[in-house]
KOLKEKE-153194 format. One record per residue (C-alpha): residue number from 1; x, y, z; residue in one letter. Coordinates in nm, 2 decimals. Layout:
// residues N
   n     xx     yy     zz res
 NUM      X      Y      Z   A
...
//
This chain:
// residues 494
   n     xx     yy     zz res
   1  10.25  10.78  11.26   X
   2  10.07  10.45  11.27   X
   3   9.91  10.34  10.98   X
   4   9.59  10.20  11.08   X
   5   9.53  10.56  11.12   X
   6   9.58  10.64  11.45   X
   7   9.81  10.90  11.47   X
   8  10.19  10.83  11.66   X
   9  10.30  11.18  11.84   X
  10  10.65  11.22  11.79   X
  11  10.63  11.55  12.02   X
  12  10.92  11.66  12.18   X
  13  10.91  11.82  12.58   X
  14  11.26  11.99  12.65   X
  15  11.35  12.01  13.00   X
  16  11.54  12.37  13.06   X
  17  11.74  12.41  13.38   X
  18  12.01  12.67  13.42   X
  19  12.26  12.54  13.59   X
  20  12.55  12.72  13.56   X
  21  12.61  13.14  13.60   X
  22  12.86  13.29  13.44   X
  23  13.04  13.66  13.51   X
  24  12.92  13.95  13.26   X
  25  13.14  13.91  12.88   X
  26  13.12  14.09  12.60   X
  27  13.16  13.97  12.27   X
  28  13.10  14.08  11.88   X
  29  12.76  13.96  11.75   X
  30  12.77  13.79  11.41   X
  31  12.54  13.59  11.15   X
  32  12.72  13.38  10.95   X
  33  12.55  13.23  10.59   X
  34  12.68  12.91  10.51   X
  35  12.68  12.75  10.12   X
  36  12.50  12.42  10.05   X
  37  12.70  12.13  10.16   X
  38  12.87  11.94   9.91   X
  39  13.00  11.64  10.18   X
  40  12.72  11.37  10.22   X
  41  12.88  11.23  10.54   X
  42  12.62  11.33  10.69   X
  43  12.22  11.40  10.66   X
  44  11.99  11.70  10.73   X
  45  11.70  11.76  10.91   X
  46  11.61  12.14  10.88   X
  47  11.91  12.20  10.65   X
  48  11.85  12.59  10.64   X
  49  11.89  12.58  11.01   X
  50  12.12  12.39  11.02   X
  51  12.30  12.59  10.77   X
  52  12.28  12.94  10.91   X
  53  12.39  12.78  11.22   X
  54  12.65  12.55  11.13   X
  55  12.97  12.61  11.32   X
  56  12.77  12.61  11.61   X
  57  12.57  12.29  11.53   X
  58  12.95  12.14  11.43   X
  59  13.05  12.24  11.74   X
  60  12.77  12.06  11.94   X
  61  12.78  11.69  11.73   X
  62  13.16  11.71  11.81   X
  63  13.10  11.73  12.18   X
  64  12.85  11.48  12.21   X
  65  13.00  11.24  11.98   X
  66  13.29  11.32  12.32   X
  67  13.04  11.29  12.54   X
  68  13.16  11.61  12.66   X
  69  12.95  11.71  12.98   X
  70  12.97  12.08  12.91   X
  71  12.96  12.23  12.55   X
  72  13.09  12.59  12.57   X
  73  12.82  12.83  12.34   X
  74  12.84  13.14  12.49   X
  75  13.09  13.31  12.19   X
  76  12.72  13.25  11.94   X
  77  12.51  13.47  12.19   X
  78  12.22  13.31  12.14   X
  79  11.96  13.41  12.41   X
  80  11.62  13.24  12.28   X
  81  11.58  12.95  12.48   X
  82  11.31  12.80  12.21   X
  83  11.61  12.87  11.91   X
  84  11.84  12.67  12.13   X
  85  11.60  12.42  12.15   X
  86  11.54  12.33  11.80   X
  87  11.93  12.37  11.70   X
  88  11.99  12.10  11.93   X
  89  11.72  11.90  11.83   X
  90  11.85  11.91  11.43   X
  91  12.19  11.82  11.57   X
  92  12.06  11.51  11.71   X
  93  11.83  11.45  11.38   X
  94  12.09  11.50  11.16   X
  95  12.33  11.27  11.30   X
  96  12.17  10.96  11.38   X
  97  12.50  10.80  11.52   X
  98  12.41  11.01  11.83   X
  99  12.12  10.76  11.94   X
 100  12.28  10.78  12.32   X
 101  12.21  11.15  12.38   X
 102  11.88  11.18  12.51   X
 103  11.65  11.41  12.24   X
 104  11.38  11.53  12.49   X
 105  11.63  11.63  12.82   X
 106  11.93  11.87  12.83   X
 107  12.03  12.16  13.03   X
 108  12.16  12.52  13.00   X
 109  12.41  12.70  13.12   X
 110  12.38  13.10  13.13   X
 111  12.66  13.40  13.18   X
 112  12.33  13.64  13.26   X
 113  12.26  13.75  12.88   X
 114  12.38  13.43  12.68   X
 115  12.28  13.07  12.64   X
 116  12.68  13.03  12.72   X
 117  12.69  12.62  12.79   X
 118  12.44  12.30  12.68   X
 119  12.53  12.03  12.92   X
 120  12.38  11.71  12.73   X
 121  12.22  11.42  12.92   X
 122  12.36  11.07  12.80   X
 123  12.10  10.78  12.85   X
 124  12.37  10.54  12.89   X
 125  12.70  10.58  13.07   X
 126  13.02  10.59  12.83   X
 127  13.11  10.20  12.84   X
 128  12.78  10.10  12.79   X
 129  12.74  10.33  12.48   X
 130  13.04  10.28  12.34   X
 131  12.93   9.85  12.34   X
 132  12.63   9.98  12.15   X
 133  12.80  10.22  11.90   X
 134  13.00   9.91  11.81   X
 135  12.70   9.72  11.70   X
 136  12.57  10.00  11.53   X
 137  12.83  10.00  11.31   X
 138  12.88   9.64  11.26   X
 139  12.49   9.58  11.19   X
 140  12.57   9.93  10.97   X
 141  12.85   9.73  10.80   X
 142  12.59   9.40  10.72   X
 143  12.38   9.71  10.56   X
 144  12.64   9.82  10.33   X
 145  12.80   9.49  10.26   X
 146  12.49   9.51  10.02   X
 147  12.61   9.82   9.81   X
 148  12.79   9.79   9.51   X
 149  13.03  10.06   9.39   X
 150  12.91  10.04   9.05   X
 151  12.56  10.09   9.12   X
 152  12.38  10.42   9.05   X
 153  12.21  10.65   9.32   X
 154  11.90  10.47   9.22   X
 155  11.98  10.15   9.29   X
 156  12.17  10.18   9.62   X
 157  11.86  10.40   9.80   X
 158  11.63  10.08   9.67   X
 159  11.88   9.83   9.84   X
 160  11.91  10.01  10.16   X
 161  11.51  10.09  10.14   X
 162  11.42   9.73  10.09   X
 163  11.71   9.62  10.38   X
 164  11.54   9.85  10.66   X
 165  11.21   9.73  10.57   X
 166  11.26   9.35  10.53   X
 167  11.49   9.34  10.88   X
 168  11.22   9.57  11.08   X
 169  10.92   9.50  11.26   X
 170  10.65   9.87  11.30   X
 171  10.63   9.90  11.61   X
 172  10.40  10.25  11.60   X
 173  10.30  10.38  11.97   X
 174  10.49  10.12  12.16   X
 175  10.56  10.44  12.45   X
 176  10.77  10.17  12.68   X
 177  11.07  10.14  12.35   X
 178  11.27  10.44  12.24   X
 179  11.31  10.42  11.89   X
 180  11.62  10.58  11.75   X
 181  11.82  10.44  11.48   X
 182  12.06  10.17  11.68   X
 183  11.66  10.03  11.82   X
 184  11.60  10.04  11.41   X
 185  11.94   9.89  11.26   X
 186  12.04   9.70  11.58   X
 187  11.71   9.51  11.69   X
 188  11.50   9.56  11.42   X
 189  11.22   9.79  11.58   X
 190  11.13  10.08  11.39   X
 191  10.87  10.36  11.38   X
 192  10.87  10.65  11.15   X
 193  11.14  10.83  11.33   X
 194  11.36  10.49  11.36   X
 195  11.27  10.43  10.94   X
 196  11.38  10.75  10.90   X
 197  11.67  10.81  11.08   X
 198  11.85  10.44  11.01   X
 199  11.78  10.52  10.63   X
 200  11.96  10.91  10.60   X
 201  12.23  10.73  10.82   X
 202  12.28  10.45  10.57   X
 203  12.19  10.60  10.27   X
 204  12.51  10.93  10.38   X
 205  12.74  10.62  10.43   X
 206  12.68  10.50  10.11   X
 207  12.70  10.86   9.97   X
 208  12.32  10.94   9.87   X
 209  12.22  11.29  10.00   X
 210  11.89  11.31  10.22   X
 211  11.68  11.50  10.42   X
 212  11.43  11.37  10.68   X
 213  11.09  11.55  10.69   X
 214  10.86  11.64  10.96   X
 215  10.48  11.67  10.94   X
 216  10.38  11.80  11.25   X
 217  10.00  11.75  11.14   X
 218  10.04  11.41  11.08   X
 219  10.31  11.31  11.39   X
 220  10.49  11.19  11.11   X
 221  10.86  11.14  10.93   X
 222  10.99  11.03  10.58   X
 223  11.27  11.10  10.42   X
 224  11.37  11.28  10.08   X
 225  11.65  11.13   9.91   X
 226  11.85  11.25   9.57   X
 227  11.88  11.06   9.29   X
 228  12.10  11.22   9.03   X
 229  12.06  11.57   9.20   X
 230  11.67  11.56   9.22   X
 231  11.52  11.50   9.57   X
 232  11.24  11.25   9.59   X
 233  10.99  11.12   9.87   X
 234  11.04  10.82  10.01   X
 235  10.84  10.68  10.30   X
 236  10.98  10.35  10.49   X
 237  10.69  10.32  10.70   X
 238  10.40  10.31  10.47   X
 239  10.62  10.05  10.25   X
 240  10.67   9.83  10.56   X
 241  10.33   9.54  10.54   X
 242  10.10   9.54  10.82   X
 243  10.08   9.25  10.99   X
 244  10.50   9.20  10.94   X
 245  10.54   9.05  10.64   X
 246  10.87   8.87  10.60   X
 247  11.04   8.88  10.27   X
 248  10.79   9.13  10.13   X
 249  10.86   9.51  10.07   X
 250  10.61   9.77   9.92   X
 251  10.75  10.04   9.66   X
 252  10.44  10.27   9.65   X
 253  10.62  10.55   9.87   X
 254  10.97  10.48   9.67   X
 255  11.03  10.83   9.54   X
 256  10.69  11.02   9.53   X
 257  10.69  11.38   9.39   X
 258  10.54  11.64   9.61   X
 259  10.25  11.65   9.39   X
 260  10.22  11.28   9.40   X
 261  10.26  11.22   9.78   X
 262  10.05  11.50   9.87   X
 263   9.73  11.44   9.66   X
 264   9.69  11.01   9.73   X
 265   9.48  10.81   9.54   X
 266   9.36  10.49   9.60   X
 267   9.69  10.27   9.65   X
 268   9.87  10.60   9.85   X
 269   9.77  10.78  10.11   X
 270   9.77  11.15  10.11   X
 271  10.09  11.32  10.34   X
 272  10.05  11.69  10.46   X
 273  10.14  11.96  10.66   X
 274  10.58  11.94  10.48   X
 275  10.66  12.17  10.82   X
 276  11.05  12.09  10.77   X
 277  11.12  12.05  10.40   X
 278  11.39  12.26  10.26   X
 279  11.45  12.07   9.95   X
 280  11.10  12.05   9.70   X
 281  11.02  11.73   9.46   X
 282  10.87  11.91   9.11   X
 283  10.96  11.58   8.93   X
 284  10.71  11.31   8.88   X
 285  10.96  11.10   8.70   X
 286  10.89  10.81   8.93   X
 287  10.57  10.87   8.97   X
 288  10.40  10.62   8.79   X
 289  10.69  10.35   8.72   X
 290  10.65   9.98   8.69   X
 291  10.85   9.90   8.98   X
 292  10.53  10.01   9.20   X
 293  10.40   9.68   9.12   X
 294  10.73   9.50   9.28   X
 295  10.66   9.38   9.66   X
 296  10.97   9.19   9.64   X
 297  11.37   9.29   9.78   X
 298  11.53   9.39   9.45   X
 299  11.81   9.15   9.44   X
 300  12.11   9.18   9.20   X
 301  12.32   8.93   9.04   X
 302  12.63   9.01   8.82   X
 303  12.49   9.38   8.78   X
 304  12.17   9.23   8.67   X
 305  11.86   9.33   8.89   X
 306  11.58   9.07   8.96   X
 307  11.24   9.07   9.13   X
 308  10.93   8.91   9.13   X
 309  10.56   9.09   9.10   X
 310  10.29   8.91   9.30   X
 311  10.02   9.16   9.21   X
 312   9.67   8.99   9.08   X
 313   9.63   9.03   8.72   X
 314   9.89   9.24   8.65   X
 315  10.13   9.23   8.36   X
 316  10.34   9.03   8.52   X
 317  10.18   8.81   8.79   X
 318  10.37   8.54   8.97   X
 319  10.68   8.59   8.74   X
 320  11.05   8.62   8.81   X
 321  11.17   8.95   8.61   X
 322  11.48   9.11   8.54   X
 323  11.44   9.50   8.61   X
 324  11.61   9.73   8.42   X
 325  11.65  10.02   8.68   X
 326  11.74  10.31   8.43   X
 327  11.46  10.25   8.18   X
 328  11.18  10.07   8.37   X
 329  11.16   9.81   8.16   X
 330  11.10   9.43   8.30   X
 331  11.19   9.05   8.08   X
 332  11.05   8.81   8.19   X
 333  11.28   8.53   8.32   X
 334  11.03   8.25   8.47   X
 335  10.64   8.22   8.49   X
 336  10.49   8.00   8.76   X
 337  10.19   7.91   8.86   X
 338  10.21   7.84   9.21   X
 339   9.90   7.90   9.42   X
 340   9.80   7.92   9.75   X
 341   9.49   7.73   9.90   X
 342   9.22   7.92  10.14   X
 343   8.99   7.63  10.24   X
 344   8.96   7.33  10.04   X
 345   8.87   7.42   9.68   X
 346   8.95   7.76   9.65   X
 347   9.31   8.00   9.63   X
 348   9.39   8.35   9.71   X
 349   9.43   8.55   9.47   X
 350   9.75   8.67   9.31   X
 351  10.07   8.54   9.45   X
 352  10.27   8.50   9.75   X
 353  10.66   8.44   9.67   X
 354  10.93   8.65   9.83   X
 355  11.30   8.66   9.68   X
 356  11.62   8.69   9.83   X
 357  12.02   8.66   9.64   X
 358  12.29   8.46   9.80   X
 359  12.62   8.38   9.66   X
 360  12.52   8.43   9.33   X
 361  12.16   8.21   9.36   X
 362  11.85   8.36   9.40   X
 363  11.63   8.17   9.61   X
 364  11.22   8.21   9.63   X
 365  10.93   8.02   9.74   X
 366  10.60   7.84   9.65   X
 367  10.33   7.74   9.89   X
 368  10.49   7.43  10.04   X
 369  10.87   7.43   9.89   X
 370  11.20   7.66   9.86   X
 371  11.39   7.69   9.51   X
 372  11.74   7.79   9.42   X
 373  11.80   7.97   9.11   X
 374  12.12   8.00   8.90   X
 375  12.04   8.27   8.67   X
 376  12.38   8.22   8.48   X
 377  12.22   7.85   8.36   X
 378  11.89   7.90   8.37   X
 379  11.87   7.61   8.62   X
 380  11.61   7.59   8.91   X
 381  11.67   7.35   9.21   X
 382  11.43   7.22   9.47   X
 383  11.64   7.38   9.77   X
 384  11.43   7.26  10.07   X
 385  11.01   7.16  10.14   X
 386  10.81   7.34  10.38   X
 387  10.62   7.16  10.69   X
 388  10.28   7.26  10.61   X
 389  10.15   7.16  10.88   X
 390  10.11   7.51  11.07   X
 391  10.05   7.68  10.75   X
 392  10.14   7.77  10.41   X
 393  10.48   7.93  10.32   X
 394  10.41   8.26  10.20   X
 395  10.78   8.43  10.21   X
 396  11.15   8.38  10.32   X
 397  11.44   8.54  10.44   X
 398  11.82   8.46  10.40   X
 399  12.04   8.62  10.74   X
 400  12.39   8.46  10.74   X
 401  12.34   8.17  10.49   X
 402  12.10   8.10  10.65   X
 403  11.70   8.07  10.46   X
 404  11.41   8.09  10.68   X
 405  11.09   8.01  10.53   X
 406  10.80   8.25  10.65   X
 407  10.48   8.02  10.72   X
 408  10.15   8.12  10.80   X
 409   9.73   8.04  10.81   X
 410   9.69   8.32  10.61   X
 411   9.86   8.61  10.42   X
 412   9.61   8.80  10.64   X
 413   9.85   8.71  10.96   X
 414  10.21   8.77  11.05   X
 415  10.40   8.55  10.94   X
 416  10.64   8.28  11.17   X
 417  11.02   8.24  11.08   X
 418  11.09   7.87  11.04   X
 419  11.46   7.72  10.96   X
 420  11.47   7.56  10.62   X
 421  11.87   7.52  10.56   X
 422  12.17   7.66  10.50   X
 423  12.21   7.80  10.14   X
 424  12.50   7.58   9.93   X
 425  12.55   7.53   9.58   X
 426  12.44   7.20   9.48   X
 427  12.34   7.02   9.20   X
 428  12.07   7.17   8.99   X
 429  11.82   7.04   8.80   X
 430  11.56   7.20   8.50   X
 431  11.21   7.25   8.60   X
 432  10.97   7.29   8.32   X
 433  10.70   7.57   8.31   X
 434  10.39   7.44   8.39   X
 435  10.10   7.61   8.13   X
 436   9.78   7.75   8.27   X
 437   9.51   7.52   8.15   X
 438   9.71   7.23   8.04   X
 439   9.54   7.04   8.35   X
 440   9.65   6.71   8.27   X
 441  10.00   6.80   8.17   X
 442  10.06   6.67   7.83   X
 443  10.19   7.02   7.75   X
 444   9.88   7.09   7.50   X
 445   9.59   7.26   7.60   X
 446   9.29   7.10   7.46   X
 447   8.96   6.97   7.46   X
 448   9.04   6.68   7.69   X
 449   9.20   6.96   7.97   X
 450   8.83   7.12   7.93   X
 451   8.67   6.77   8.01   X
 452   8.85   6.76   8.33   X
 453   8.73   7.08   8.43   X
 454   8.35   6.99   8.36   X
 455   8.41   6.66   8.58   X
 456   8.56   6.81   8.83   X
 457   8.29   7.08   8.86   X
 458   8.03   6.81   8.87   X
 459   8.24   6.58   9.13   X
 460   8.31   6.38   8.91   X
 461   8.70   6.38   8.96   X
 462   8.94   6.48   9.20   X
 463   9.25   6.67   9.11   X
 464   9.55   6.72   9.26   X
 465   9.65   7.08   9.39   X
 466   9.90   7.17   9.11   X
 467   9.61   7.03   8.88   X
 468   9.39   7.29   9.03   X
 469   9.63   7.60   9.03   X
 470   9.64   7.54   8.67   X
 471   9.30   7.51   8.61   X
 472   9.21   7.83   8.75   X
 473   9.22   7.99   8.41   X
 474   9.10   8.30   8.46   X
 475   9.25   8.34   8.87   X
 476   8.94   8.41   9.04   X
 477   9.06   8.13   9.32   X
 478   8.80   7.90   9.22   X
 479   8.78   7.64   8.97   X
 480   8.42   7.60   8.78   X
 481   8.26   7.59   8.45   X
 482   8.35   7.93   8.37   X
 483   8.76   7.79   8.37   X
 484   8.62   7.55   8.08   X
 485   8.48   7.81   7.91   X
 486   8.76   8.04   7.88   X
 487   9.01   7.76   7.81   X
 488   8.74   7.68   7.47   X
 489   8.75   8.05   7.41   X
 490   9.17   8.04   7.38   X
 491   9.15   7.73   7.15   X
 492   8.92   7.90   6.92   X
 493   9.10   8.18   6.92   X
 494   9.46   8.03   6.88   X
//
């Protein structure tokens, strides 16, 4: 589904051919019920069909994961061409490992009554897939170097959320690039089937139960993940910024009750038409959590989880927190007041840092420079400046040791990677806060910081740009008389 609104079809055209006959057998007709599964090795797509059909689905993922030409079927007796279909098409949903075998094209083998053999088409030949299977799993492996055993259900599906989202680009329609979970993990081209397939595969590796859904009405997939046996919606591609935005990561679709997904508002928009959904989400425990207002990567250090909330005039703008994941609760750690210019006198509002962790640091970024944290010390270091030239930095990502600062015109365009180092541990230095309203940086705010507001409202002076971020008062973006008024009103009051 592409979210500018115009819908992405996800539908499915089967190619049937028989091309195989088979003399007249006879065998006893059975139904088999099988219990929930208790093995999250692997995910679900339609679990109940999956379920009543299991042996049979088993049977099929075994041989293709062989690339077996011809799957034998006939001891089933299914007839129903159309059931055949849509067993097949779980199989391949539910194990996203199986990216080779083409979803749309297969053909049937028949012994005159029964659907006896499925002869799968590969879309790559067997040493060619198997070179691709190997980066799967090693990109797979980069994924889950990021899991901790120690963390809870909770924590892990945000990890693995935030990981998808920050390494992939939405690609939406693009009808020239299949987009299956090795395009997803491997190159970093996703659409809602990619988002959704890459993060059931991840999240059963690291041993979270999930379920990918299918809205036929909307073209659409998300996934529903448990968290301490409740299942939740969560939606990768509607938490994935349009344009790309490095080293950002919505969590407005992070675990959505039914209720909550379905009905929108204004920072959601509604999902419908659940066509495959065997498990429902009653609880709105998430609903309305703090962590909504996080569009940082939730980094953890020493167990300890940190973010950073860039949201304009909320409780915690442009601060560094530590997140509590079990009880929503946020400390804050540091409080900055770095801005961002739009034309010459004025800023955009709210803020514009991204974080990423690193050997124990956590790194994050102002308009024009990098910092390192040490969270252990309380120490911040000036890890690398920003060539401004082309733009402003307004995120960063760390791949390898390697930071990459995320520069821009705007927070309005996609951003452009740019090298900034290699992360080390160096020497670290304190960096005071810097107070809103103490303009001239004396540390008090007074009458003399409301003097240089009133001069530079009537050109009389010229301050500097951190002078100016701190003498937006009340973080409209501009600085005016009505700064110098509020800072008065504070004095009075304090």
């Amino acid at each position: 589904m592409k979210k500018s609104g115009k819908i992405l079809k996800n539908s499915i055209v089967f190619v049937l051919t028989f091309i195989m006959a088979f003399s007249s057998m006879t065998f006893a007709i059975y139904n088999t019920a099988f219990a929930a599964e208790i093995d999250c090795s692997y995910i679900t797509y339609n679990k109940e069909l999956y379920d009543s059909n299991k042996e049979l689905c088993d049977r099929l993922a075994e041989g293709m994961t062989d690339f077996s030409e011809q799957i034998y079927v006939g001891d089933f007796h299914i007839k129903d061409k159309a059931a055949m279909r849509y067993i097949i098409k779980t199989v391949i949903r539910k194990h996203p490992e199986l990216f080779y075998v083409d979803p749309t094209q297969y053909m049937l083998g028949s012994d005159g009554t029964y659907i006896a053999v499925i002869c799968p088409i590969y879309l790559y030949d067997t040493k060619t897939a198997q070179k691709m299977i190997d980066d799967f799993n090693a990109e797979c492996d980069k994924y889950l170097e990021k899991i901790d055993s120690s963390m809870t259900e909770f924590e892990k599906a945000v990890v693995l959320h935030d990981e998808l989202v920050l390494n992939c680009k939405y690609v939406g329609d693009n009808d020239s690039l299949y987009v299956s979970a090795h395009e997803s993990i491997v190159n970093g081209n996703a659409n809602c089937q990619g988002y959704a397939e890459a993060y059931s595969y991840l999240l059963a590796r690291a041993g979270v139960h999930s379920e990918i859904v299918e809205s036929s009405a909307m073209y659409h997939l998300w996934n529903k993940v448990r968290i301490n046996g409740v299942y939740y919606n969560v939606d990768l591609t509607w938490d994935d910024p349009m344009p790309d935005k490095k080293g950002h990561v919505s969590h407005k679709y992070f675990l959505l009750s039914d209720s909550a997904i379905s009905s929108g508002n204004d920072e959601i928009s509604a999902h419908y038409g659940f066509d495959y959904a065997y498990y429902k989400s009653y609880n709105a425990k998430y609903d309305n959590c703090l962590f909504r207002e996080f569009d940082t990567q939730f980094c953890f250090v020493d167990n300890d989880c940190y973010v950073i909330d860039n949201k304009y005039q909320s409780q915690y703008e442009r601060c560094l927190l530590k997140y509590d994941t079990k009880t929503d609760k946020a400390e804050i750690i540091k409080k900055f007041d770095f801005r961002w210019k739009s034309g010459a006198t004025s800023y955009w509002k709210g803020g514009y840092m991204s974080l990423d962790e690193n050997n124990g640091l956590l790194y994050f970024n102002s308009a024009d420079c990098i910092y390192s944290y040490d969270v252990a010390t309380n120490t911040m270091n000036e890890f690398a400046s920003v060539d401004t030239s082309s733009g402003y930095c307004y995120g960063l990502r760390i791949a390898d040791g390697t930071l990459y600062s995320a520069v821009s015109t705007s927070p309005n365009v996609e951003f452009v990677m740019k090298f900034s180092g290699e992360c080390i541990k160096d020497t670290l230095v304190t960096i005071p806060n810097i107070r809103q309203g103490d303009v001239n940086g004396d540390g008090v705010i007074s009458i003399i910081d409301v003097t240089d507001i009133q001069k530079y409202s009537a050109g009389g002076v010229i301050l500097t740009g951190e002078q100016l971020a701190v003498a937006d008062y009340n973080n409209d973006g501009i600085v005016n008389i009505v700064d110098a008024t509020e800072i008065q009103k504070f004095m009075v009051s304090s």
